[in-house]
DODOFI-401685 format. One line per 8 residues: number of its first residue (from 1); their letters; for each residue x, y, z of N, C-alpha, C. Coordinates in steps of 0.2 Angstrom, whole numbers, plus 5000, padded with zeros to 4 digits. Layout:
// DODOFI-401685
NUM> A> X Y Z X Y Z X Y Z; ...
END
This chain:
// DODOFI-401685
1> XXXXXXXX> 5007 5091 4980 5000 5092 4978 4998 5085 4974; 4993 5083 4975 4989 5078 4970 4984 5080 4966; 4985 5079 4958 4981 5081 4958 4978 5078 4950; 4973 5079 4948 4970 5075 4941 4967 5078 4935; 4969 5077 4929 4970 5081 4924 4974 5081 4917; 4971 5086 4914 4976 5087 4907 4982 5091 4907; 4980 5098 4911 4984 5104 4912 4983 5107 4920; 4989 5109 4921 4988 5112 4930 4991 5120 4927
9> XXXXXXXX> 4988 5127 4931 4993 5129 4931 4998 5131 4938; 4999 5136 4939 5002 5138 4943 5006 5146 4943; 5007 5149 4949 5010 5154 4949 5016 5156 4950; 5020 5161 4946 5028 5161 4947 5027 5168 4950; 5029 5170 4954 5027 5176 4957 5036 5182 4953; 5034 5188 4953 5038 5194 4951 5045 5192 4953; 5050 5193 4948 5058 5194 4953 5060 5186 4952; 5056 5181 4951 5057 5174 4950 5061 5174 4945
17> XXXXXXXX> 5070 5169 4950 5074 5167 4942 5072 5160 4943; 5077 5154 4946 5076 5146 4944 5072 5146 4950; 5069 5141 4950 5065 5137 4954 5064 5130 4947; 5061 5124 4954 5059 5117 4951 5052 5116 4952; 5051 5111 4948 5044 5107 4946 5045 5099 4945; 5043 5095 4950 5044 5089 4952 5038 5084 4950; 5038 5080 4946 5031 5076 4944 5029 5070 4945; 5027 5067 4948 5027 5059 4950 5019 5058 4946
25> XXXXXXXX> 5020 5055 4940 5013 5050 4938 5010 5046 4942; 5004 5044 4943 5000 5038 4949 4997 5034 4942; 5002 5032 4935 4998 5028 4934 5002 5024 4929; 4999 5017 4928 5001 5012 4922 5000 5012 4915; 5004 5006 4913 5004 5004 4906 5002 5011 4901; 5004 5013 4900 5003 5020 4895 5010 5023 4896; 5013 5028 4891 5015 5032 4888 5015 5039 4891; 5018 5042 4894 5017 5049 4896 5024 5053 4895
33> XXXXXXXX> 5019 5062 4892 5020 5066 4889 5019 5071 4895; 5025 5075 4898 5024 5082 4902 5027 5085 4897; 5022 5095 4899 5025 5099 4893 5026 5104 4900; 5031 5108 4900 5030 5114 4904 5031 5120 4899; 5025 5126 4900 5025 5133 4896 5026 5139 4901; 5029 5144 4899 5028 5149 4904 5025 5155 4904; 5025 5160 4907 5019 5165 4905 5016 5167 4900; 5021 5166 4894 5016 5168 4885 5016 5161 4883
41> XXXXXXXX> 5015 5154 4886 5013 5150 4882 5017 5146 4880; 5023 5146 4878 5029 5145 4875 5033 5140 4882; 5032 5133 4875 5035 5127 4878 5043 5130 4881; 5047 5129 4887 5051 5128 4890 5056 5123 4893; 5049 5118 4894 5054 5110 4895 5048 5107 4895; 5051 5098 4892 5047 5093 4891 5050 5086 4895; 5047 5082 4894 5049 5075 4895 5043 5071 4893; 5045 5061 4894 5041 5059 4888 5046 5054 4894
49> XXXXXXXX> 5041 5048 4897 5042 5041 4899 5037 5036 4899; 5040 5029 4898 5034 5023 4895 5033 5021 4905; 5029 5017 4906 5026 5015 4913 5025 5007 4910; 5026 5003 4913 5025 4994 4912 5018 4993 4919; 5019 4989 4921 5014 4987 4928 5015 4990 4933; 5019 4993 4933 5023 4996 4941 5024 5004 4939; 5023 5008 4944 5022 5013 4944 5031 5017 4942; 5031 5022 4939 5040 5025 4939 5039 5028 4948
57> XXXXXXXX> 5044 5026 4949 5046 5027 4957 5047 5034 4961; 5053 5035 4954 5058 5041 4955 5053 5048 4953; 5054 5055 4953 5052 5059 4950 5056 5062 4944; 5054 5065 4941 5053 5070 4936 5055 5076 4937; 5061 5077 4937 5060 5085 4938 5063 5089 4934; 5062 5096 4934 5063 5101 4928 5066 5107 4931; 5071 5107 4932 5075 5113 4933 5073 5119 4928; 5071 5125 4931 5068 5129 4923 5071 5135 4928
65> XXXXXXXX> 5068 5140 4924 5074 5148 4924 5065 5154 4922; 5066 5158 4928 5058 5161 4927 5062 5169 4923; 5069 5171 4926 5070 5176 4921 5066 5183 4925; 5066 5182 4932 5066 5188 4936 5059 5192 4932; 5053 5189 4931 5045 5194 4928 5046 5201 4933; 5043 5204 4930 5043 5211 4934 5036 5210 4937; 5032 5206 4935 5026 5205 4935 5024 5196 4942; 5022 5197 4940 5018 5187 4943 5016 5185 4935
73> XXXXXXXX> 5018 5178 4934 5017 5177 4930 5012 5170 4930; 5008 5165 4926 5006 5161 4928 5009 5156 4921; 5013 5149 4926 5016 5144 4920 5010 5140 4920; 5012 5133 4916 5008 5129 4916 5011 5121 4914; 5009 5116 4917 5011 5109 4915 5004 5106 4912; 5007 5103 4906 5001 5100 4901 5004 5092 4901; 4999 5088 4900 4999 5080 4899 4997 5078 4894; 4998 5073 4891 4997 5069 4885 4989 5070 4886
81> XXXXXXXX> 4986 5066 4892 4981 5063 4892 4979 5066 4902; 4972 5066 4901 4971 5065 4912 4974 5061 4915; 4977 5063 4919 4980 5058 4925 4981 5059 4931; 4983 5056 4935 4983 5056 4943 4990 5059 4944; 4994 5064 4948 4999 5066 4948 5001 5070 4955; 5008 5068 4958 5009 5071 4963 5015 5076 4961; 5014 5081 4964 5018 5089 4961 5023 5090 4968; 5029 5092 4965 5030 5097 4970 5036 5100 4968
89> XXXXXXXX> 5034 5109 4971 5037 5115 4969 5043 5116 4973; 5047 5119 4969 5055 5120 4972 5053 5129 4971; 5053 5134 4975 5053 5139 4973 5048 5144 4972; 5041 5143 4971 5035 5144 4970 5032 5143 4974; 5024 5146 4973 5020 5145 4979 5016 5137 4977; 5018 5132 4979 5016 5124 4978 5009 5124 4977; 5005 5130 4973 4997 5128 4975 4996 5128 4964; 4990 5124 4963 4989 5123 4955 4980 5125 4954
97> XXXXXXXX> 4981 5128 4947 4972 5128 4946 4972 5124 4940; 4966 5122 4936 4966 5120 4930 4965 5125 4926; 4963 5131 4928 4963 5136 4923 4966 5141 4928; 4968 5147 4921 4973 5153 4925 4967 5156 4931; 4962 5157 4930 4955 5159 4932 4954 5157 4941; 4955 5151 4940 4954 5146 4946 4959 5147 4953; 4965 5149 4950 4972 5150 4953 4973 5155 4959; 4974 5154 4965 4975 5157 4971 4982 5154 4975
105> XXXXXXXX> 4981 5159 4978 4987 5157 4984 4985 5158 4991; 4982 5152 4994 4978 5152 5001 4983 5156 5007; 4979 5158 5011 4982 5163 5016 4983 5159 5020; 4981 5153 5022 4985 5148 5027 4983 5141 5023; 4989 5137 5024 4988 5130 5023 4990 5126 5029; 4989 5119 5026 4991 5115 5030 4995 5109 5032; 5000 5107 5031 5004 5104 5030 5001 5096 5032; 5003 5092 5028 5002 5084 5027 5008 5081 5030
113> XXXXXXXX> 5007 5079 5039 5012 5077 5042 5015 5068 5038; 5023 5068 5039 5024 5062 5036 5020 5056 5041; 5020 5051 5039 5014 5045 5041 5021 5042 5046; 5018 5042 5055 5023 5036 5057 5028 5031 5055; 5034 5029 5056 5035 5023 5053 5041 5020 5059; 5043 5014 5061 5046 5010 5065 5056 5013 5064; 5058 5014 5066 5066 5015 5064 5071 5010 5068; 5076 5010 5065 5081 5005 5067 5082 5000 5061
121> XXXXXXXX> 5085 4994 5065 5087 4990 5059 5085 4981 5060; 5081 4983 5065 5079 4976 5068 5071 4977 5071; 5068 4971 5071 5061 4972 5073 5059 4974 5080; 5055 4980 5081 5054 4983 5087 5047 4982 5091; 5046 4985 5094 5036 4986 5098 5035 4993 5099; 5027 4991 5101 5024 4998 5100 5018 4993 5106; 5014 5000 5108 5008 4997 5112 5004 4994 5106; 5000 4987 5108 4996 4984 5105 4987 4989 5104
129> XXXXXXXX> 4984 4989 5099 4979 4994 5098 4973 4991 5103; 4974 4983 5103 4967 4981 5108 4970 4981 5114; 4963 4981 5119 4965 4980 5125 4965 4975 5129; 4971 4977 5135 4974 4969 5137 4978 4964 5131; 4981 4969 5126 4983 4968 5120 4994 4968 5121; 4993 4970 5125 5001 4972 5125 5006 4975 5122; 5010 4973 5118 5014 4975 5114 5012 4972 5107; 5013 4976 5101 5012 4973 5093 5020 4977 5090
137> XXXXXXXX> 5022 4972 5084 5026 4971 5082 5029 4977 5078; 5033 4979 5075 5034 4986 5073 5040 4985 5069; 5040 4982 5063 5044 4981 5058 5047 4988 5052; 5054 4992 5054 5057 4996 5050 5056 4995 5042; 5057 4997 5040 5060 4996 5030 5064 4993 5030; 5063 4987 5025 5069 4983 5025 5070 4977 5030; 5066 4976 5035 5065 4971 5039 5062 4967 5041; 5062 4960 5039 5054 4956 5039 5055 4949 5043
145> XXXXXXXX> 5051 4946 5045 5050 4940 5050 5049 4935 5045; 5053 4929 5046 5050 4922 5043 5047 4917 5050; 5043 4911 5048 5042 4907 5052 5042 4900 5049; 5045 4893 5051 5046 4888 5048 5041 4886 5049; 5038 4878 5047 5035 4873 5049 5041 4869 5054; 5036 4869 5060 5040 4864 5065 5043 4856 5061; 5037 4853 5056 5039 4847 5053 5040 4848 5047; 5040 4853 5043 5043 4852 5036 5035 4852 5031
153> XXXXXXXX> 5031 4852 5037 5025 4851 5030 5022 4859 5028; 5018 4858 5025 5017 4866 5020 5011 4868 5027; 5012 4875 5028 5010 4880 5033 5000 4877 5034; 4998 4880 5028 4992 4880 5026 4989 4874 5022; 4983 4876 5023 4978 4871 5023 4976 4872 5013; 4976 4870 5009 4973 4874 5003 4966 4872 5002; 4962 4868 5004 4955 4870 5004 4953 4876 5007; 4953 4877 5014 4950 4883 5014 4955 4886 5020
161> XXXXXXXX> 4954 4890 5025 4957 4895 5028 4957 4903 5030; 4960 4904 5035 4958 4912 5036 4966 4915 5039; 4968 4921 5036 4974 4922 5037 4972 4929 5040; 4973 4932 5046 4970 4937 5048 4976 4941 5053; 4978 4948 5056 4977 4952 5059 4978 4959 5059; 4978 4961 5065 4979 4969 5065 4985 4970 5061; 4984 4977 5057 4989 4981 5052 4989 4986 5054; 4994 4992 5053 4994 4998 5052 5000 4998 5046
169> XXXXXXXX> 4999 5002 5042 5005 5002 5036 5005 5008 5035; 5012 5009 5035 5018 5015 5036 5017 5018 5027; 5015 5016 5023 5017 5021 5019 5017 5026 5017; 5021 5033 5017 5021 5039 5015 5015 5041 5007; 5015 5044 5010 5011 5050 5007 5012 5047 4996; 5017 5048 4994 5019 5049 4987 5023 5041 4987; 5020 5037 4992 5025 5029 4988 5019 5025 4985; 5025 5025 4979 5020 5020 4974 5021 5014 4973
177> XXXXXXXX> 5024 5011 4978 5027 5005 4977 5022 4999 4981; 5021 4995 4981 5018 4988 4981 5020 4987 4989; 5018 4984 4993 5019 4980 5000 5016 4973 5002; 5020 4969 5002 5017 4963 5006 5016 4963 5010; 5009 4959 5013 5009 4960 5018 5009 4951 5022; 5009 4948 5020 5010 4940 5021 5012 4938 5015; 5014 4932 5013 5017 4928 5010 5019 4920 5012; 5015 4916 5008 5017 4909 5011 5019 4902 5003
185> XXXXXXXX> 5023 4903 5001 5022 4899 4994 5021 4903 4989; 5016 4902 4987 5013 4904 4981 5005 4909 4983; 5004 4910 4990 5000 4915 4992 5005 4922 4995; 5000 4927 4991 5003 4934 4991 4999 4938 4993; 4998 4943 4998 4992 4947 5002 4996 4953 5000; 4995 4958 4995 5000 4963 4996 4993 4968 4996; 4997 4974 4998 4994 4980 4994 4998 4982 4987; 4994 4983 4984 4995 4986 4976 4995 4995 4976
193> XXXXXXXX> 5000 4996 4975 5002 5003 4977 4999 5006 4982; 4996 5013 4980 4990 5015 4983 4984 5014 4981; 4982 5008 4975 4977 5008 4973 4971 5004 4975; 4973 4999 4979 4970 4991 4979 4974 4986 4985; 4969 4983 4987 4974 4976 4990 4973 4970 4987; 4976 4966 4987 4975 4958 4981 4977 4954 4985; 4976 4948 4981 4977 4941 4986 4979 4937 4981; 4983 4934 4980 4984 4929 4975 4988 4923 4978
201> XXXXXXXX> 4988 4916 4976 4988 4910 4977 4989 4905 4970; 4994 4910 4965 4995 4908 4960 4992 4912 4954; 4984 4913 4954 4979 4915 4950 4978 4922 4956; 4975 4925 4954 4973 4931 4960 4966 4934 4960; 4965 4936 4965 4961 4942 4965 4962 4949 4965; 4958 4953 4964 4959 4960 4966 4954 4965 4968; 4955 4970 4974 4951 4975 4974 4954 4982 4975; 4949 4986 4977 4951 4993 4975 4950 4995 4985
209> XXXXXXXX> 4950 4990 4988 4951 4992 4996 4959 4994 4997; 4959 5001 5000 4966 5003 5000 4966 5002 5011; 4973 5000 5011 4973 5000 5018 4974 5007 5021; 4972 5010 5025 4974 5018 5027 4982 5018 5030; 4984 5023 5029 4988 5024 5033 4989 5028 5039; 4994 5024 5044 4995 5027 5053 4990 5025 5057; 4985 5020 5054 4979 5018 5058 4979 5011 5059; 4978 5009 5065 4976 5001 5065 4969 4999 5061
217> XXXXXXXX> 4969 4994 5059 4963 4990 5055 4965 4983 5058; 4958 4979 5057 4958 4970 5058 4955 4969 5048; 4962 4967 5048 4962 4964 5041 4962 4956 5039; 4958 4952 5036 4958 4946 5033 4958 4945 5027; 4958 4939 5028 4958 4937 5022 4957 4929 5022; 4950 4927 5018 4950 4919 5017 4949 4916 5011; 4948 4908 5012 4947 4904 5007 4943 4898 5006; 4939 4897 5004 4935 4890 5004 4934 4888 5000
225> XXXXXXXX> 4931 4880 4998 4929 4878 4990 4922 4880 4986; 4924 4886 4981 4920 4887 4981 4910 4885 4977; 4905 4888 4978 4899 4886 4977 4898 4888 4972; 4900 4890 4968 4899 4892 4961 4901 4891 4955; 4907 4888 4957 4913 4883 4951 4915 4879 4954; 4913 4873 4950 4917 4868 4954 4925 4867 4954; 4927 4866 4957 4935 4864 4958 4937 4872 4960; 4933 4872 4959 4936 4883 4962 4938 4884 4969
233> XXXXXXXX> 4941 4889 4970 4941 4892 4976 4940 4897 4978; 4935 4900 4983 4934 4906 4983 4937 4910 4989; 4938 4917 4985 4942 4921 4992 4939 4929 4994; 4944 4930 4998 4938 4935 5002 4941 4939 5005; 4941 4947 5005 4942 4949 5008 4941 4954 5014; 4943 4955 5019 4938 4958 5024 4943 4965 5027; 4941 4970 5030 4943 4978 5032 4939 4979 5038; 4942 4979 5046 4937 4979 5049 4930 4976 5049
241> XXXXXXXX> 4932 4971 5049 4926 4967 5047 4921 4965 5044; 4923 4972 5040 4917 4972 5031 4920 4968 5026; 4917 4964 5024 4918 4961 5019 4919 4966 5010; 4923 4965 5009 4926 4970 5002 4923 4967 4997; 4919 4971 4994 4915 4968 4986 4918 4971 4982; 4919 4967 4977 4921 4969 4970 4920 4966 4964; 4920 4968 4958 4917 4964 4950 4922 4959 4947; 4930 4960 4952 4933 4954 4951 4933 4947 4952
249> XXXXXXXX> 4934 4944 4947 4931 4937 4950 4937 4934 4956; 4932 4932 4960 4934 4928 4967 4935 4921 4969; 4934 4918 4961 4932 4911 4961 4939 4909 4955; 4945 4906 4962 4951 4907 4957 4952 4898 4955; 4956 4897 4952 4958 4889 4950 4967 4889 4952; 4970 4888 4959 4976 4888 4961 4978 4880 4960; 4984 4879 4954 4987 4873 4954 4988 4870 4963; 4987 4864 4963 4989 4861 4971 4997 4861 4970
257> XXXXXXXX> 4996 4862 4977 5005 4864 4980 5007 4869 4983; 5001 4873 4982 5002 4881 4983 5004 4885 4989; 5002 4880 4993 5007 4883 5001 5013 4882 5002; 5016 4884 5008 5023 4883 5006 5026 4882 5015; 5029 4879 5016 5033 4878 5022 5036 4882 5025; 5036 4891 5024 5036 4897 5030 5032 4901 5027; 5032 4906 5034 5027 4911 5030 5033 4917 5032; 5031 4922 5029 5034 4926 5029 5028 4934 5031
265> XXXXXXXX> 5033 4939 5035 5031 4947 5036 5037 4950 5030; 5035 4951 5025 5041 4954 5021 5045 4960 5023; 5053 4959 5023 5056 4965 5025 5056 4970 5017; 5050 4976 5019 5052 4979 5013 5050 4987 5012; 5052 4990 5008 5051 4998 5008 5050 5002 5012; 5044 5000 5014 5039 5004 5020 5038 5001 5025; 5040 5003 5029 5038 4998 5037 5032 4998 5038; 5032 4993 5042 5024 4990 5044 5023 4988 5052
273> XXXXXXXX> 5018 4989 5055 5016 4990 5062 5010 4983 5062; 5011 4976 5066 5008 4970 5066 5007 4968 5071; 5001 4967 5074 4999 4961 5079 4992 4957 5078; 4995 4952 5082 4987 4946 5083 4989 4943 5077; 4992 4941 5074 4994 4936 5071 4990 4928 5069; 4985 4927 5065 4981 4921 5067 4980 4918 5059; 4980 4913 5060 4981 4908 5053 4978 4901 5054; 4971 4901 5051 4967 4896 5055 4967 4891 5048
281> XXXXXXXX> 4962 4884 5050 4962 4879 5043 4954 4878 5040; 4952 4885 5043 4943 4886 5043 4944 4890 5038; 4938 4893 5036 4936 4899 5035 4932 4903 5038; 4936 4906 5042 4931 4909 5049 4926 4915 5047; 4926 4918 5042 4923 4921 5039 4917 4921 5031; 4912 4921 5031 4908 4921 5024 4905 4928 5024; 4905 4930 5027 4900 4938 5027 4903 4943 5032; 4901 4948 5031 4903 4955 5038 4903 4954 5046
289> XXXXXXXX> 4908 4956 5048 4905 4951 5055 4909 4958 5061; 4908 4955 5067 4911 4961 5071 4919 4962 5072; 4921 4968 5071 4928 4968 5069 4931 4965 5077; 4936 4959 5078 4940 4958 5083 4940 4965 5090; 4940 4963 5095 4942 4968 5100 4948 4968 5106; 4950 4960 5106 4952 4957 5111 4959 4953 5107; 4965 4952 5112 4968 4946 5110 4966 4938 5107; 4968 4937 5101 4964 4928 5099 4968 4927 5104
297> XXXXXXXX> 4962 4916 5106 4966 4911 5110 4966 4907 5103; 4971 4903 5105 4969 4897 5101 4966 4892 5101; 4961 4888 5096 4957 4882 5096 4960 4880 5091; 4956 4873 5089 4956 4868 5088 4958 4868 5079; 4955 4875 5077 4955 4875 5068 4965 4882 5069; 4967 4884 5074 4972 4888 5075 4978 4885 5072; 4983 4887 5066 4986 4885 5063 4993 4887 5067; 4994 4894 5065 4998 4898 5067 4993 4905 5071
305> XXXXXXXX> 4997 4907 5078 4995 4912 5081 5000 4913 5084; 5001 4922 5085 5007 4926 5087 5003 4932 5089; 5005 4933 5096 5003 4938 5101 5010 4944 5099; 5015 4943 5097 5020 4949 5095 5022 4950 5102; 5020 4948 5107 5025 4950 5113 5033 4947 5116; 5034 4943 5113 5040 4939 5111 5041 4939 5106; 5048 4936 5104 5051 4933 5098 5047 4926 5094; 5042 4922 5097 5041 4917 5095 5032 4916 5095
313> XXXXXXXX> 5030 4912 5090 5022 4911 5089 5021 4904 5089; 5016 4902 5091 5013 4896 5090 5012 4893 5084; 5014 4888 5082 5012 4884 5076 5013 4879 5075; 5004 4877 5072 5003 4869 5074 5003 4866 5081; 5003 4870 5086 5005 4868 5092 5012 4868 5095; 5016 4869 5090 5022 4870 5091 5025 4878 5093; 5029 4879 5099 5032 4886 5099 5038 4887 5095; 5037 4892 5089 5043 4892 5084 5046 4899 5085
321> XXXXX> 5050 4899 5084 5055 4907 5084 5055 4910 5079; 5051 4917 5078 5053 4921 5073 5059 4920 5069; 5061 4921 5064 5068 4923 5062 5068 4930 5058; 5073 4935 5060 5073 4941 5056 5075 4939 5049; 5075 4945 5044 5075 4944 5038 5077 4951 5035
END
């Protein structure tokens, strides 16, 4: 269950001895305090853990003893303070209200299939989501692609640019952990947890655009010199070819150097499903546009492009070979 608040409760049904109660917080930087009480009130188990910039991973759980009720009884989980929180019941009927009042137990549910993700140990294929598209790439946990510069020089352009394609990202339901999704230098495209996706080139940006999961999207991502600061740079990002607004400032100041001489698909956590691969020295986006529907070709501003139906991508004009990772 997900769910947000001070206090949930829940129902122990009659005959109940142990069953568990599993608690993952959804949130940072702060102090958190779970109380578990049972039918008359009366705390039964506690815990108390600190949260830095990254989510605690692990769960929380409470082994507790219901002591066979003759009756249904109704427990309850309290919080320090409101927060975002995924539950899950060992023993119990998995459903919570905020008050005793509120609480049921539905005659049918529905279960939350786990979200696709690529298996093995080495990079795989999958059908490509466009048409006359072929095959896209299909990266396990734990396994990610690099790509060199054929001459040693830095991948990207830092003035301006567009680093763009299809995603789908694998992560389940309850992962609080972080995803890159390219990496070049000192530039980082990740997703931030479940919360946001960012862009950083030293200084960063941030929004609150979460990528879905088990579903293709056309993702970008640019850079131009910006019009509003001088020596600035501004960046952008785009979802199906909506341009993401957000009150974060987008107009960053990256020390020069900041590109780097491979680019990376990182191998990590949560697998990830990739094609059309394009890395331009433009910036081919400034506003909302029509989201891609076809294989890119390469022109003239085309840095790096990779169709995923091989081992190997174009770059610079050069055919370079993937390398796992």
């Amino acid at each position: 269950a997900w769910v947000y608040g001070t206090t949930q409760h829940f129902i122990v049904p009659a005959g109940t001895a142990d069953f568990a109660v599993d608690v993952k917080a959804i949130m940072l930087r702060r102090e958190i305090a779970v109380t578990v009480r049972n039918g008359a009130g009366e705390e039964v188990a506690s815990a108390e853990w600190s949260v830095g910039s990254e989510c605690r991973h692990d769960w929380e759980r409470f082994e507790l003893d219901a002591g066979k009720p003759a009756e249904d009884e109704v427990w309850s989980l309290s919080f320090l303070a409101p927060m975002a929180t995924f539950l899950r019941f060992d023993g119990v009927p998995p459903f919570v209200g905020p008050t005793p009042e509120a609480l049921f137990v539905p005659d049918r549910t529905v279960e939350m299939a786990p979200v696709p993700e690529p298996e093995g140990d080495t990079p795989g294929h999958v059908e490509s989501p466009l048409a006359g598209g072929g095959r896209a790439l299909a990266l396990p946990p734990d396994v990610g692609l690099a790509l060199a510069s054929p001459d040693g020089t830095p991948l990207l352009n830092e003035a301006e640019g567009t680093v763009e394609m299809w995603v789908r990202d694998a992560r389940q339901h309850t992962d609080l952990r972080n995803r890159s999704l390219i990496r070049c230098g000192e530039l980082n495209i990740y997703r931030r947890i479940n919360l946001g996706t960012y862009i950083y080139m030293g200084p960063g940006h941030q929004t609150g655009m979460v990528l879905p999961q088990g579903r293709w999207v056309h993702f970008a991502a640019t850079w131009r010199p910006s019009e509003k600061s001088e020596g600035a740079t501004e960046v952008a990002l785009y979802i199906d070819g909506v341009r993401v607004e957000t009150t974060y400032n987008r107009h960053l100041k990256p020390e020069a150097g900041w590109s780097g001489e491979e680019l990376l698909i990182p191998g990590e956590h949560a697998g990830l499903y990739v094609d059309e691969l394009r890395v331009s020295d433009v910036a081919r986006y400034r506003e909302s546009f029509g989201r891609p529907e076809a294989p890119f070709e390469p022109d003239e501003h085309t840095v790096i492009l990779s169709h995923f139906e091989d081992g190997t991508a174009l770059v610079q004009g050069t055919e370079v070979e993937w390398e796992a990772r």
